[in-house]
N, C-alpha and C positions, 0 to 999 in steps of 0.2 A: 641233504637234510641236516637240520640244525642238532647237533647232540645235546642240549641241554635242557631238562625237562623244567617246567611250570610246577611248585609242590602245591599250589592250588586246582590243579586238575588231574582227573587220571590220567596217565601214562599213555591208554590205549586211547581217550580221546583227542591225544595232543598228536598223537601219529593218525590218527585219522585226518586231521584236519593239517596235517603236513602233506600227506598226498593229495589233499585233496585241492591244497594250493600248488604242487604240482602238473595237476590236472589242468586246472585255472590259467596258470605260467606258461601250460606248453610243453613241458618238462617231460611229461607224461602224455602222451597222444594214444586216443582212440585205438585202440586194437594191441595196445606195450603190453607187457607182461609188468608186473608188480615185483619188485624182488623179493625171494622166496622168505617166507616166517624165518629159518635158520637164518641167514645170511642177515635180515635184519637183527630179527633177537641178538647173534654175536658183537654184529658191528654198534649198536648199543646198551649191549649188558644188560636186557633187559628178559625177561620170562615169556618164551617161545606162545603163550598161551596168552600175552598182554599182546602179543603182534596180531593173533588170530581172531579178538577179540574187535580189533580196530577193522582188519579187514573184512569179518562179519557183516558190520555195520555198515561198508563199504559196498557189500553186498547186498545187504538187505534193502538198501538206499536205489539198486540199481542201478550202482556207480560200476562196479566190477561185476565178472563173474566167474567162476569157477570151473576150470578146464579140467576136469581129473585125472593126471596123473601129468599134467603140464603144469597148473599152478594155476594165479590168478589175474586176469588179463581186463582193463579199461575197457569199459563198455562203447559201441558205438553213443555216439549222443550222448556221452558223460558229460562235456565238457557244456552243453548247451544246456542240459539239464543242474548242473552245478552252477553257470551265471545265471540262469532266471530264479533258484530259490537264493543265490548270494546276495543278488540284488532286491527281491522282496525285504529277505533277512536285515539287510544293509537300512533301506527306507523304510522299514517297521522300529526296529530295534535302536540306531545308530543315528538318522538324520534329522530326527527332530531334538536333539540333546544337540546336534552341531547347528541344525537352522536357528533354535533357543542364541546359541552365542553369538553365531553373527550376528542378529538381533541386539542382541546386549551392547555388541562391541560397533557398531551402528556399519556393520559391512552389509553389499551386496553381494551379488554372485558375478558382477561386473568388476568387483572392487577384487578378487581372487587371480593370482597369479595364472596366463595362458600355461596347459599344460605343453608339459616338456615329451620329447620325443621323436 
């Protein structure tokens, strides 16, 4: 994970959505453990209670859940359930401000480089 924080967003939303592109990436598989609130809070300086906040959310989300007295552990079906609302989010929020400029810029989706991989 990337240590430097966004001063336009909270702290605990910017680590949420860090794991949550670990999820996404693979990085993190269905059934991993989370590393534990101390070990994150240390390793970026930040207040054990901004870690717990992110993971909250992670759980509330029905991304993670909560082992007690193990930690917090990737949900089955996180990863499926995180690309169908990324991709909603993606074509709601994001694709009609880039289909706007292709438009502009007089490209198709024919005229876009084959992806790589």
């Amino acid at each position: 994970m990337d240590l430097e924080w966004n001063e336009g967003q909270p702290i605990y939303r910017q680590l949420r959505e860090r794991v949550v592109a670990m999820i996404l990436d693979g990085l993190l598989s269905e059934g991993d453990p989370l590393p534990s609130v101390r070990n994150v809070a240390a390793e970026y300086r930040i207040n054990p209670l901004t870690v717990l906040k992110a993971y909250q959310q992670l759980a509330d989300d029905n991304l993670v859940e909560k082992r007690r007295g193990l930690g917090m552990f990737v949900n089955q079906g996180a990863q499926a359930l995180l690309l169908e609302s990324e991709r909603l989010s993606f074509l709601r929020d994001q694709w009609p401000a880039i289909r706007a400029k292709l438009r502009r810029l007089g490209l198709s989706l024919a005229d876009l480089p084959a992806q790589e991989g």
